[in-house]
Structures are given as structure tokens and as C-alpha cells.
C-alpha positions as CSV (number, residue, x, y, z in Angstrom):
1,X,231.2,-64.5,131.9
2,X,228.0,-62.7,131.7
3,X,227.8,-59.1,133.7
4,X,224.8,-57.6,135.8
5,X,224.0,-54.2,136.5
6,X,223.4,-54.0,140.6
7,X,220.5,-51.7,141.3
8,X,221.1,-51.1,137.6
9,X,224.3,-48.7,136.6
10,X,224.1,-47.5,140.5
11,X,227.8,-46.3,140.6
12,X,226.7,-43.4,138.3
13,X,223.0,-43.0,139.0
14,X,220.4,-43.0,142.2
15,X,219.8,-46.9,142.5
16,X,217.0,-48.5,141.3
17,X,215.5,-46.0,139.1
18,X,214.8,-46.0,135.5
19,X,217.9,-44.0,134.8
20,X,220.3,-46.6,136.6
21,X,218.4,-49.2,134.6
22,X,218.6,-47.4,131.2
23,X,222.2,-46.4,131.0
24,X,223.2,-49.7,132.3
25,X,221.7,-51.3,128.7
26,X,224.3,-50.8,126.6
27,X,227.0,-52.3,128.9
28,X,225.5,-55.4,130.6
29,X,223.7,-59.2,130.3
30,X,221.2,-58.1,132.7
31,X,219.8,-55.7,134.9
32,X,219.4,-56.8,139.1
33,X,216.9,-55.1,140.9
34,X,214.6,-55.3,144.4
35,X,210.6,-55.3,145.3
36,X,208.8,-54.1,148.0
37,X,205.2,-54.1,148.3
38,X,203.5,-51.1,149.3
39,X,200.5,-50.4,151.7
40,X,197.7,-50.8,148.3
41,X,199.4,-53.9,147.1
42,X,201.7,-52.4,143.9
43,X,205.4,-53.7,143.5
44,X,207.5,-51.2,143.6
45,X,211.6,-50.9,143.2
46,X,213.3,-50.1,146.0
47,X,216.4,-52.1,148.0
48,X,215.2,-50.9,151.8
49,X,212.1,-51.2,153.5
50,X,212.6,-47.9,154.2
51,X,212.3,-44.9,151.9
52,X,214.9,-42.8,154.2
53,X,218.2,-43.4,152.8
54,X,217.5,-43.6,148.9
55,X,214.7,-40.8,148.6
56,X,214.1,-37.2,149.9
57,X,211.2,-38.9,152.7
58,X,210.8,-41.1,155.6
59,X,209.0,-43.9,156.6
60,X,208.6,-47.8,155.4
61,X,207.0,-48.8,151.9
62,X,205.0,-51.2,153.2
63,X,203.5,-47.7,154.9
64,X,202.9,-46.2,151.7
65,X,200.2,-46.0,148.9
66,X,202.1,-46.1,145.3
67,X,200.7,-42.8,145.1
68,X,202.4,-40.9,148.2
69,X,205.7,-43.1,147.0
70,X,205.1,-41.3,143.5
71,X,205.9,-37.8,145.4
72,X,209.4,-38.8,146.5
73,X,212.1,-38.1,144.4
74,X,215.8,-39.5,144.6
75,X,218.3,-37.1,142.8
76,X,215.3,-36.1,140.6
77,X,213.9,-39.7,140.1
78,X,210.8,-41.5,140.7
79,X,210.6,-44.4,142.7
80,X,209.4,-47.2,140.1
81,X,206.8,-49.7,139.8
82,X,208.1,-53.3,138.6
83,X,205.6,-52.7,135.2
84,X,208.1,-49.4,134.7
85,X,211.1,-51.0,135.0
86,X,209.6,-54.3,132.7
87,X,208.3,-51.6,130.1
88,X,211.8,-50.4,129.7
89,X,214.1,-53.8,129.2
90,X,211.1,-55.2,127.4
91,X,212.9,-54.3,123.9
92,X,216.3,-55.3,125.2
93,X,218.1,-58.6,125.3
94,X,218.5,-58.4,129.3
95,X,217.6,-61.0,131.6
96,X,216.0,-59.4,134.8
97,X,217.1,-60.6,138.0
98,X,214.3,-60.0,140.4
99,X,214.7,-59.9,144.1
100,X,212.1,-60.1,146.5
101,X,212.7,-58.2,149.3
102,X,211.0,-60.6,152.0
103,X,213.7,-61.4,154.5
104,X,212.4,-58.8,156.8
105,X,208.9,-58.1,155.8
106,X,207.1,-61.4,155.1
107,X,204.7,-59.3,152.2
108,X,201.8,-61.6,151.4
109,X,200.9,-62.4,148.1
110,X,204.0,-60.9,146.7
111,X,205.1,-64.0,144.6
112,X,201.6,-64.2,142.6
113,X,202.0,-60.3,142.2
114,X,205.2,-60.4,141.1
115,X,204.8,-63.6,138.4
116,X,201.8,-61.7,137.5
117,X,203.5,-58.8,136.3
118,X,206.2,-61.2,134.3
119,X,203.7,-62.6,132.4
120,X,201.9,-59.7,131.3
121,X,205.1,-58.4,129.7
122,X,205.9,-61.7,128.1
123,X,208.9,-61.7,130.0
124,X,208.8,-65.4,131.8
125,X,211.5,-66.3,129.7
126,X,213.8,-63.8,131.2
127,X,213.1,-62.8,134.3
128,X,214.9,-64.8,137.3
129,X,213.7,-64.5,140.5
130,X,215.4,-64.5,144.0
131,X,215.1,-63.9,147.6
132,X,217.0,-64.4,151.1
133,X,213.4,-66.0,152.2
134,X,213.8,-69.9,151.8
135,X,210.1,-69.7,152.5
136,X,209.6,-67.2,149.4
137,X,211.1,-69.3,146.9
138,X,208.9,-72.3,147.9
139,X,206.0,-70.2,147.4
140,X,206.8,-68.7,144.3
141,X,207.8,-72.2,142.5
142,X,204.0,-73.3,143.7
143,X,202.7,-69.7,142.4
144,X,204.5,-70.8,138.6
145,X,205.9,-74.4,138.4
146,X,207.6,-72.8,135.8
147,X,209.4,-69.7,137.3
148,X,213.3,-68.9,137.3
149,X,214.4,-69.0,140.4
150,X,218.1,-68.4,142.1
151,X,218.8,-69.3,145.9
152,X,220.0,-66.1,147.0
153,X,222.3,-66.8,149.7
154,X,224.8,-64.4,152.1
155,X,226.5,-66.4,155.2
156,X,225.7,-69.5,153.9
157,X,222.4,-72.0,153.4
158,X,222.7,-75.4,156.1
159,X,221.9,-77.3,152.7
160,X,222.2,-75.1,149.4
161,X,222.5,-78.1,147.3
162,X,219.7,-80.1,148.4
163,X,217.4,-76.7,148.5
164,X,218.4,-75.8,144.9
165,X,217.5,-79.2,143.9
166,X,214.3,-79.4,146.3
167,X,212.7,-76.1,144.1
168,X,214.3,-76.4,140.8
169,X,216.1,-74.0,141.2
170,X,218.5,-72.6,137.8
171,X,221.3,-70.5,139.9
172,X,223.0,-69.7,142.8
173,X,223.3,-66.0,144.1
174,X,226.2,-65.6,146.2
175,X,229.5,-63.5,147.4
176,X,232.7,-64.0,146.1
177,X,233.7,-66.3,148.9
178,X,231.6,-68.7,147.3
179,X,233.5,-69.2,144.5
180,X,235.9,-72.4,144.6
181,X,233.8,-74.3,147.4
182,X,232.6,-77.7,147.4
183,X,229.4,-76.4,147.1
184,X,230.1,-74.1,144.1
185,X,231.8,-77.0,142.5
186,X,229.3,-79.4,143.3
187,X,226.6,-77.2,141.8
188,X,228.7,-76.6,138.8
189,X,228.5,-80.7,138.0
190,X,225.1,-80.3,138.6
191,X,224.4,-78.0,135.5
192,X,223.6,-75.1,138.2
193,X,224.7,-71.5,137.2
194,X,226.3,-69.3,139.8
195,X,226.2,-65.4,139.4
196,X,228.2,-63.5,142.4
197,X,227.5,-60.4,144.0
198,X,228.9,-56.9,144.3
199,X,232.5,-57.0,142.1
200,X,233.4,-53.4,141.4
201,X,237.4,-54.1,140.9
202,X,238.0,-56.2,137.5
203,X,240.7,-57.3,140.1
204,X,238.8,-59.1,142.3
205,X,237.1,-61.4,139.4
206,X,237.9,-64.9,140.6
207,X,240.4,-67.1,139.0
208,X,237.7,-70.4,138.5
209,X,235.4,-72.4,136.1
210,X,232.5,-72.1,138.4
211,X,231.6,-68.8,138.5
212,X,229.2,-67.7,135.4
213,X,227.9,-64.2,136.2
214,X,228.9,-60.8,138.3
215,X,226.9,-58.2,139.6
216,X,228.5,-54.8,140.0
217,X,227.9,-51.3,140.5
218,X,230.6,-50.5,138.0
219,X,229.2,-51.3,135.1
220,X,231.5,-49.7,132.6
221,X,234.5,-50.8,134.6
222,X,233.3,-54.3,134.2
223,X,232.2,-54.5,131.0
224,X,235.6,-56.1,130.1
225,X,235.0,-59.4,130.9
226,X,232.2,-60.3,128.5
């Protein structure tokens, strides 16, 4: 079973910054992380649409210029661009998990900006993309026929199968409920991966065959089941 760091090694270090990502290396598979787009059109990462609860400032991203964003700090730390954060795993075997934060914001253009950035970093081959937004993944897989995509789902999808088939999609993104379901199973015969998101207890790792990543927080706590 493979193991992803959740914001990177965020039980240890401010989420989604370049230090989460970096100590998380030496213990993980890959690295999970979220975009926003800002007010001039740069990805940044960042899990809110807010800056308030993760950063020393107020106010949305989509708000912001990359520039006023670049004078926040959380804990010391820089809110990063997704070119930052693909500059640093570049050298390491990681896959990326990339989520697109566009279930409450509907951020045009976000998909082309985001494959645009993969490819400049030679990265297509490793970087899996996801999002809550049904509407985003559709996009995205006519942005790059070629693309890794997961259906990230919460509560449930009214047809996860048939959606996962309809975009090609690779995986499933899910919580631990999933796990065991005729759906789960059914996706398993279909050659479909399912990762599962947020384990922090090694006791909580399900007991099933269908279940062939974690995210967590914990990352050293974790590490034991790879």
C-alpha cells in the first residue's frame, strides 16, 4: 500500500508549504496538495479560499496578486506557487496528487494553467490531478486527453462508476467508508486504483484488497505500511 503526505508532512509543519512538502520526502509515495488561483492568474498552494486560517492575513486568494500573497507568512513560510512546489519533487520519485480547489470558486482557465505547469517540469507522468468539481475534471481531460485524473469524491457521486469510466479516469479519491463497497469493489475489477483520505491512526487502515493508497497527516506514523 502506497502512502501520501496530506498537505505534505502537515502534522509537523504549516500545511502546504515547501517545508511540509520537503520533510515529507523521505517517508512517503507521494506528496497531496491544493490550488487556488489568484486575482493575476498564478496557481498558488493553498487548501482555503481564504488566506485567514493558514497565514498571518485576511481575505480570499482569488483577491490577491501572487505578489501581496508573497508577504504572508505561515509559521515563517511562504505561501507557494505550484512551479515551487514542482521544482522541489522534480528530483524525487513522488507522484503529485494535485487538487483543484474549484468546488466553491469556479476559477477559469485553471485546468490549462495547471497542465501547463506539469508539462513544463516534465512531470505529466506523475502528477495526478483531482477535484470535487465533476465539471473540472471534464475540462481538464479535454485541456490534456492525456492527463491523470482521480474522481475526488466525499458523500458520495450518484454514478462514480460510470463518471470514472466517462473521463478516463485512473483512481478514486475517497474516505475510509468507501472502502469495502460495491462501488470500491467494482472499481477494483475494473483496474481502477483507490487511494483514501485522511488516516492518521495505523489502526484505522482498512482490512481489504481494494484500497491501494492513504493520505495522512502523520506521515512518519504511517510510514509502516509501505
Amino acid at each position: 500500500m502506497q502512502l501520501y503526505a496530506h498537505r505534505g508532512y502537515s502534522a509537523k509543519h504549516p500545511e502546504n508549504t515547501l517545508r511540509a512538502f520537503e520533510a515529507a520526502l523521505p517517508y512517503v509515495d507521494g506528496i497531496e496538495l491544493d490550488v487556488q488561483r489568484t486575482k493575476d492568474g498564478r496557481l498558488v498552494v493553498i487548501h482555503d479560499e481564504t488566506v485567514d486560517r493558514t497565514t498571518d492575513g485576511s481575505g480570499y486568494v482569488k483577491d490577491m496578486t501572487l505578489r501581496q500573497l508573497r508577504a504572508l507568512r505561515s509559521e515563517g513560510e511562504r505561501i507557494p506557487t505550484l512551479e515551487e512546489v514542482f521544482a522541489l519533487v522534480a528530483a524525487h520519485d513522488v507522484t503529485v496528487n494535485v487538487e483543484l480547489k474549484t468546488d466553491r470558486f469556479d476559477y477559469s482557465g485553471i485546468e490549462q494553467l495547471a497542465w501547463l505547469a506539469t508539462e513544463e517540469f516534465g512531470l505529466a507522468d506523475r502528477v495526478v490531478f483531482s477535484s470535487f468539481n465533476s465539471d473540472t475534471l471534464v475540462r481538464l481531460r479535454d485541456v490534456a486527453p492525456e492527463a491523470r485524473i482521480a474522481v475526488l469524491t466525499g458523500e458520495g457521486h450518484p454514478d462514480l462508476v460510470g463518471f470514472v469510466e466517462r473521463i478516463k479516469a485512473e483512481a478514486v479519491h475517497a474516505q475510509p467508508a468507501f472502502a469495502g463497497t460495491a462501488d470500491a469493489v467494482k472499481l477494483s475489477e475494473n483496474g481502477i486504483v483507490t487511494r483514501l483520505y485522511t488516516i492518521n491512526d495505523p489502526n484505522e487502515l482498512p482490512d481489504t484488497t481494494e484500497v491501494d493508497a492513504i493520505m495522512t497527516d502523520e506521515v512518519e506514523r504511517l510510514a509502516v505500511i509501505r
